[in-house]
N, C-alpha and C positions, 0 to 999 in steps of 0.2 A: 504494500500500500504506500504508493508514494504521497498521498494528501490525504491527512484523517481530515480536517476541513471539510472536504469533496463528501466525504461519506456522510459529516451532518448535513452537507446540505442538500442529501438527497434523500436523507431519512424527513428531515423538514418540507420538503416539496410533498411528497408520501403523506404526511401526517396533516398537512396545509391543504390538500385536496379534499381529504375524510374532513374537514373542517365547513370546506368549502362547500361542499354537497349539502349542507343546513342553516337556516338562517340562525342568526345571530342568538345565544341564551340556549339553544337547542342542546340535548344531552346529549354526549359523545359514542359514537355508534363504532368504534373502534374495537377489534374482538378484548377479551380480557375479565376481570375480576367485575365482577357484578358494582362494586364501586365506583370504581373506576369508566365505565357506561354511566352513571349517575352525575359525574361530572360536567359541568359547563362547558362549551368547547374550547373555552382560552385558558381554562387552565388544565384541561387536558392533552392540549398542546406543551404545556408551560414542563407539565410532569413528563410528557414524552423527550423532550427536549433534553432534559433533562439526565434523563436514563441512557439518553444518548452519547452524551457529552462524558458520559464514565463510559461506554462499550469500547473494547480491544479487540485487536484483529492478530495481535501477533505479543508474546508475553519478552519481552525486551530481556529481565534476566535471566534468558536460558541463552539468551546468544553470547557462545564463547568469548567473540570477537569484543564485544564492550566490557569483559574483566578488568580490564586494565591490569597492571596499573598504568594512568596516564601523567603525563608532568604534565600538561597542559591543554587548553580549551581546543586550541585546533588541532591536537592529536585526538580528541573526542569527534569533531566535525570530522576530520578525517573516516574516520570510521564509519559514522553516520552516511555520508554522501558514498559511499561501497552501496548501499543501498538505495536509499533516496536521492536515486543521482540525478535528478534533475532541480531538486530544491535549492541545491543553492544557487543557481542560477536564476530562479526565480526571486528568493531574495534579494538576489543582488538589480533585481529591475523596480526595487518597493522604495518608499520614502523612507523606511526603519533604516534603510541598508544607506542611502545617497544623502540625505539630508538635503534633498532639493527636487525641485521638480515644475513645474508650469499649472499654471490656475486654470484650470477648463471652463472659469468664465470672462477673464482678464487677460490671459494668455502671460501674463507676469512669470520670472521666476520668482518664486517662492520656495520657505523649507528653511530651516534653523542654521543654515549657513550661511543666508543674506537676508531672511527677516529680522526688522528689529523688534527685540520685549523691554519692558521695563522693569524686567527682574533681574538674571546675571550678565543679563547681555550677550556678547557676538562669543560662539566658540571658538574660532579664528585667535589662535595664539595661545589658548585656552584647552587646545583639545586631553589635555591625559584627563582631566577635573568632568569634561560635559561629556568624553566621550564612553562614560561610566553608563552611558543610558543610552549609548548605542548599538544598532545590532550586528558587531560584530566585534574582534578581537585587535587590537594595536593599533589604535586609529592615536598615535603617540603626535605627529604632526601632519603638514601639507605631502610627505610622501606616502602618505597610508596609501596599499595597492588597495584600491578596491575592487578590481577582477579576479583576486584571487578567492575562489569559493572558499578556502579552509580556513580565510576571515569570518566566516562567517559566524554567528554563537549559537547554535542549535538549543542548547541547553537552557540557555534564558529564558525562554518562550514554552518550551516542552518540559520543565522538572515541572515533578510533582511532590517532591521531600520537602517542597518546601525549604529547604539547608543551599539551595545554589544563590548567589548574591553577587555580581561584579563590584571590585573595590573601588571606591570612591575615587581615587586618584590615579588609578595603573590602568589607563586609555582603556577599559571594555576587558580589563580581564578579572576573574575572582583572582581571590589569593594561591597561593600553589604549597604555602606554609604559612603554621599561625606566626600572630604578627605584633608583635606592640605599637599602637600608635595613637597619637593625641591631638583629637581634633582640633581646629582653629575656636571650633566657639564654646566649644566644652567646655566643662571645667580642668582645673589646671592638672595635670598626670596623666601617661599614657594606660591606653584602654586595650585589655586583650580582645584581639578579631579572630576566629575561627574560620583555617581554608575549610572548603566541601571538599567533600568526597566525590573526584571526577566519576570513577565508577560508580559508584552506588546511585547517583544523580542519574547515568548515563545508563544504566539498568532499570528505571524509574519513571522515563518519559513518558507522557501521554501529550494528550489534547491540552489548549492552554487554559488557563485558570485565570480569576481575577486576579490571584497574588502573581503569578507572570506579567501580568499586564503593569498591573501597579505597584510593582516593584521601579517602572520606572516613573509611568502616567499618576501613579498617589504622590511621588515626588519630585512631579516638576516645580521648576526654581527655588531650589535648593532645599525642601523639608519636605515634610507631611501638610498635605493640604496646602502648601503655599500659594500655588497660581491659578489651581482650574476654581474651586471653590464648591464646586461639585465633585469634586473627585479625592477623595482620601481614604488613611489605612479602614475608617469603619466601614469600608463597604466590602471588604476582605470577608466577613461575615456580618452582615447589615441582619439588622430585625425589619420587620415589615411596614414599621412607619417611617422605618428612613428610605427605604427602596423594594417596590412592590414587586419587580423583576426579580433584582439579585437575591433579597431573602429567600433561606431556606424553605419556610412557610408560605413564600410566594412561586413565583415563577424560576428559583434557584437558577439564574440563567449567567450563563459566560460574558463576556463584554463580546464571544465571537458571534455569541447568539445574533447581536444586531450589528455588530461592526463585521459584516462579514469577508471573509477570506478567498479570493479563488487565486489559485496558483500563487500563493505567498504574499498578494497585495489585497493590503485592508481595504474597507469602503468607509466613509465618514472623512472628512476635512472639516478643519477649521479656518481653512482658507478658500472653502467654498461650500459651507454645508446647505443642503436644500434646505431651503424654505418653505416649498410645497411641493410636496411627492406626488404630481399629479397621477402619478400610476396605480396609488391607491397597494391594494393587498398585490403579495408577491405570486399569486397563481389567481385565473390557471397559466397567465403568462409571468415568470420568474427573471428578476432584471439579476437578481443575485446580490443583492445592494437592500438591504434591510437597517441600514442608520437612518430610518424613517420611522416616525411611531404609525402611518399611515400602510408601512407595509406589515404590518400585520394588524392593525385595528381597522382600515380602511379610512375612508374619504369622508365617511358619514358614520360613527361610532356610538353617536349616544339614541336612545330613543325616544328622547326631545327633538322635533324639528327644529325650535327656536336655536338649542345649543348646535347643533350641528349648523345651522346658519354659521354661529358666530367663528366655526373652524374656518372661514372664507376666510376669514382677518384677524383669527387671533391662533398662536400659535399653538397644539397641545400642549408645552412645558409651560406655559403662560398660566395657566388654572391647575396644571396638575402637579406642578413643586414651586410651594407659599414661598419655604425659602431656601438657601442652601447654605455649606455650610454646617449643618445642624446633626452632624454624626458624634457630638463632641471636641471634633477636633477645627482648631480655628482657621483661617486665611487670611493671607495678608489682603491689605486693601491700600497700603498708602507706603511708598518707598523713595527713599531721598540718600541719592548716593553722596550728593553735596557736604553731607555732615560728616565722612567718614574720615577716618586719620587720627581721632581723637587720643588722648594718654592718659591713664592715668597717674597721680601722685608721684608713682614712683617711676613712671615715664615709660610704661609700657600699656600694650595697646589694652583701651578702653571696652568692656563688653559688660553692659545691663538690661537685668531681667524686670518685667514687671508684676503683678502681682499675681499673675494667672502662670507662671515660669515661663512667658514667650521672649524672647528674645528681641527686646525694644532698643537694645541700638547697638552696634557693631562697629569698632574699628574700622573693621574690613570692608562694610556696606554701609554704613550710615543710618540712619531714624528708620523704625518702623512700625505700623500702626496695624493691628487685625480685629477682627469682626467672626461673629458667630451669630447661627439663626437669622441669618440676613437675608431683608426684601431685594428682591434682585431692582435693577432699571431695566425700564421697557423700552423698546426704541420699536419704529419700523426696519425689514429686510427683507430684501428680497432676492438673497441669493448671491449677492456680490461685494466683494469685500476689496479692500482699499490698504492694503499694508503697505506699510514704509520699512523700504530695506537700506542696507548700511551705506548703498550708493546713491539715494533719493535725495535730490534738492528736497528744502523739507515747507519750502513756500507753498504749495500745492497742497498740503496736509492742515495747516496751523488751523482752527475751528475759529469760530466769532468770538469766544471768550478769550482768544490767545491762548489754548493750551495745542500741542504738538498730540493731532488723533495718530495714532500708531495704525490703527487697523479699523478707518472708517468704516460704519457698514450704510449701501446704499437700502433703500426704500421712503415709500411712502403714503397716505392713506389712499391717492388715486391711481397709484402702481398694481396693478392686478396680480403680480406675480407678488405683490410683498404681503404679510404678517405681522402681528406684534409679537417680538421677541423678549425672551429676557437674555439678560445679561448680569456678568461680575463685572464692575468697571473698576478697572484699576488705576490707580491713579501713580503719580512717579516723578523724579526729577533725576534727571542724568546728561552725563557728559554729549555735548556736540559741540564742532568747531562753528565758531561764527562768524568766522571769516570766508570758509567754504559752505557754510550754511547747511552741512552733515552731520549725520550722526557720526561718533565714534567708534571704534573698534581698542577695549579697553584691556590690555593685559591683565588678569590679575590674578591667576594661579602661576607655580610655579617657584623652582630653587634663586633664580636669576635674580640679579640687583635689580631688575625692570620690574619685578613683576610687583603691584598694587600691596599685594595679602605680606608682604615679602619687608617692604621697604616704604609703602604709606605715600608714595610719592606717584600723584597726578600727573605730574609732568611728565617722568619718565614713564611712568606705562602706559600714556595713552598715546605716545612715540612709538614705544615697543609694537604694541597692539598694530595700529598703521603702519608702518616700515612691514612688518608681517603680513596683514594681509594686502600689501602693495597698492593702498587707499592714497589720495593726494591728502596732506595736510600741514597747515598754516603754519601751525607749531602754538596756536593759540585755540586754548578750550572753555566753556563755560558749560554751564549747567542749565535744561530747560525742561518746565513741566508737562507731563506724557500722561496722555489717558490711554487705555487700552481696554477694549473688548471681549469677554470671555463667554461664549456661548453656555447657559444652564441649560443639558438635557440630564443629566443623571440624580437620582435622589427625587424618582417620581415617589410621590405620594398615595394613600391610598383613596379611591374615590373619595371618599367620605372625608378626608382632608381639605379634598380641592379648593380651590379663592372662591370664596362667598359671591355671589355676586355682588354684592351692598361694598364692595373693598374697592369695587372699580366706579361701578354706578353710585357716587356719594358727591356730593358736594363739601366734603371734609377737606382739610389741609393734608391727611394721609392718603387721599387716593391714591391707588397705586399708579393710572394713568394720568393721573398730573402733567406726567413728562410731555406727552401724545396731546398736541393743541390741534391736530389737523384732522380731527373728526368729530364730530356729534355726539358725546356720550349722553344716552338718557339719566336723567338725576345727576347729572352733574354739571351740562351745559345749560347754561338758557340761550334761546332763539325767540323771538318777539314773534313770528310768522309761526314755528313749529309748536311753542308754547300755546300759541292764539290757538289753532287747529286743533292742538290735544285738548285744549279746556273746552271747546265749540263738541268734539266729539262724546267728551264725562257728557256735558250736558245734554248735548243732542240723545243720548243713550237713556239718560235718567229720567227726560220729558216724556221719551220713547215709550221706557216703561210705567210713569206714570198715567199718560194719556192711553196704555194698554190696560190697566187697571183700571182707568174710570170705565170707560168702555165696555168693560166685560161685569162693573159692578150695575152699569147700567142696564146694560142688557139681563143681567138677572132678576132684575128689579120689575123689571118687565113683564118677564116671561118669566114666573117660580117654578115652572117646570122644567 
């Protein structure tokens, strides 16, 4: 079996047709446990899916060949691709593997080697630190081969022990021995790290798992929870009011379950994710592309006609997650590189916690603010997104308030293709020259005199950084404020959660659509014409039925028979 993938999503086509043959609430006509037929058919899906995503086709510790022992990750790939030898060359055509790629609706290049964030910035000069979360092995600088398939990391994606972890600083590789080492923002003494066990991991593979996924995706920019806002370690095993999908007791579902996989490339961008899935459910015609909550709930899901109106223009995560955030664990929302360098007393570098143990200001980064249970912002989208990369004039970008949008997104209320979105907006101030009027490209891991974390000094790493990635620059930097965009789909709620209607339709200072001035909210807007009309209609109706009631007391009056 060269793609377990392939096989969920054919056991999913299978079980998405038995679905399809009954309307909507209908009992599952699937053979099996008399229970199990009792079922509703989306979560008889939900349990198939399920049972799926554990099925094996072949028991890995009986093959001699992965004994090992290995000293290292691409003698396990090695072996791996004796078999699955076309995989790695599939990865090697994915965003996991290139870190770049073209917007299929901007035609931009995009992808974390020329997009910019307002969290650690450009990997470029950077790579042993960022390339900890990439998928494959030695990506140490600009000579990384990346044709060569036995880069590739099998094992990140495929353990299921649980125990495999690439180390922080050693470009994409785990440990190969245990190790003492002392983080930058730790507390002060070095921390024992535990290598895996290549074998035993490598005996162990399956299908991917949340903790696969979010071993990297729970900690982008630089923690747990930091950047997406929706995405952190609780959802590793979520209960059913944080996520009605991944809980156990829900739909116990993979991230591949909707992010899905054909031939090693995922489906979902956040540099162009759909807005509306006109295509509705995935059969009886299969796009393969299920980062839609419309490919498997459809086009029309509730049975309210009114609510199903409102899916025209407002997005499902819009009503079905209040807020995010809310697994426990917090998210940054406000970061200011501008402060960083600080010392203390005794003239070394400066690192405090606040009362929750978050780490509110850093030497190395500067001030930082987070949030938990947060109301997301609504914007309109319709599909097309607007990033600024490390070589954008940044004129073209700046908003009306003056701040630097990183990742405008376009829509609006009489854009047919747009929705109301939520979003994590993140807010930020970081280095760009202002004389070239760019963003920077900022060294700052690393042993070097240049490097940021190293030596504290602005000047020289953000020389370093440019001279490296071979950017034009003034030799003059400053600091400017960045907002930035984060798409909320994960950490759906369960029905019975969802936003009240009275959250949107209010004329409160907390509406949630406050932000959205370019349509008609009922109970919220006034309109002198539409208002006139509604009050003409109360009344027209109430005359209606008074003048039916005289009428009819009349005519009994009449006639008492």
């Amino acid at each position: 079996v060269l793609d377990g993938g392939r096989i969920l999503n054919e056991r999913w086509m299978i079980v998405m047709k038995v679905a399809a043959t009954r309307p909507a609430g209908a009992a599952a006509v699937c053979a099996g446990p008399k229970w199990f037929a009792r079922l509703p058919a989306a979560l008889a899906l939900a349990l198939l899916l399920a049972g799926t995503a554990a099925a094996k086709t072949a028991d890995h510790s009986k093959f001699k060949e992965l004994a090992g022992p290995f000293e290292s990750g691409p003698e396990v790939t090695k072996v791996c691709l004796s078999c699955h030898n076309l995989a790695g060359h599939q990865v090697m055509k994915s965003i996991h593997w290139n870190w770049e790629g073209k917007s299929p609706t901007t035609g931009k290049t995009v992808g974390k080697k020329w997009v910019a964030n307002n969290f650690c910035g450009s990997p470029l000069s950077n790579e042993p630190r960022c390339t900890s979360c990439h998928g494959g092995y030695g990506w140490q600088d600009k000579n990384f081969d990346f044709a060569n398939p036995e880069n590739v990391d099998c094992l990140a994606c495929h353990d299921t022990t649980g125990s495999y972890k690439k180390f922080s600083t050693d470009a994409g590789h785990p440990l190969y021995a245990d190790r003492e080492f002392e983080p930058m923002e730790g507390p002060p003494g070095k921390k024992p790290f535990k290598a895996p066990d290549l074998a035993k991991v490598a005996q162990h593979v399956g299908q991917s798992g949340r903790q696969n996924c979010g071993n990297c995706h729970f900690n982008g920019g630089g923690g747990d929870g930091v950047k997406h806002g929706d995405l952190d370690s609780s959802l590793k095993n979520p209960s059913k009011e944080l996520d009605v999908h991944m809980a156990k007791d829900g739909g116990n579902m993979s991230c591949a379950a909707c992010h899905t996989f054909n031939d090693h490339q995922p489906s979902g961008s956040r540099y162009a994710a759909r807005a509306k899935d006109a295509h509705g459910k995935d059969l009886p015609e299969d796009d393969h592309d299920r980062a839609t909550c419309e490919s498997c709930h459809g086009n029309a899901p509730h049975h309210e006609a009114k609510i199903n109106h409102h899916a025209n223009k407002v997005a499902c995560q819009t009503c079905h997650i209040p807020e995010f955030a809310r697994g426990g664990v917090a998210t940054k929302t406000f970061w200011d590189w501008s402060t960083a360098g600080k010392m203390d007393a005794a003239g070394k570098p400066l690192f405090v916690k606040d009362e929750h143990g978050h780490l509110k200001y850093s030497a190395a980064k500067g001030d930082f603010e987070y949030g938990e249970n947060l109301r997301p912002s609504y914007k309109w989208y319709n599909g097309i997104v607007h990033p600024v990369t490390i070589t954008d004039k940044l004129d073209g970008y700046i908003a009306a308030d003056g701040v630097l949008e990183l990742n405008r997104v376009e829509g609006s209320a009489g854009d047919p293709k747009a929705r109301i979105w939520p979003f994590k907006v993140m807010r930020g101030k970081q280095a760009y020259d202002p004389v070239n009027n760019t963003l920077v490209v900022n060294h700052v891991c690393g042993d070097d005199d240049t490097s940021l974390w190293k030596n504290y000094d602005y000047a020289k790493s953000i020389k370093a950084g440019m001279d490296y990635a071979g950017l034009p620059y003034s030799g003059k930097f400053d600091f400017i404020e960045t907002r930035m965009n984060w798409f909320i789909t994960h950490m759906v709620a369960p029905k019975e959660k969802a936003v009240p209607c009275q959250e949107c339709h209010t004329r409160g200072e907390d509406g949630r659509l406050n932000e959205i001035r370019d349509i008609y909210v009922p109970g919220r807007d006034h309109n002198r014409w539409i208002d006139s009309i509604g009050w003409l209609a109360v009344a027209g109706s109430l005359a209606g039925g008074l003048a039916h009631g005289f009428i009819r007391l009349i005519a009994r009056r009449r006639n008492p028979q």
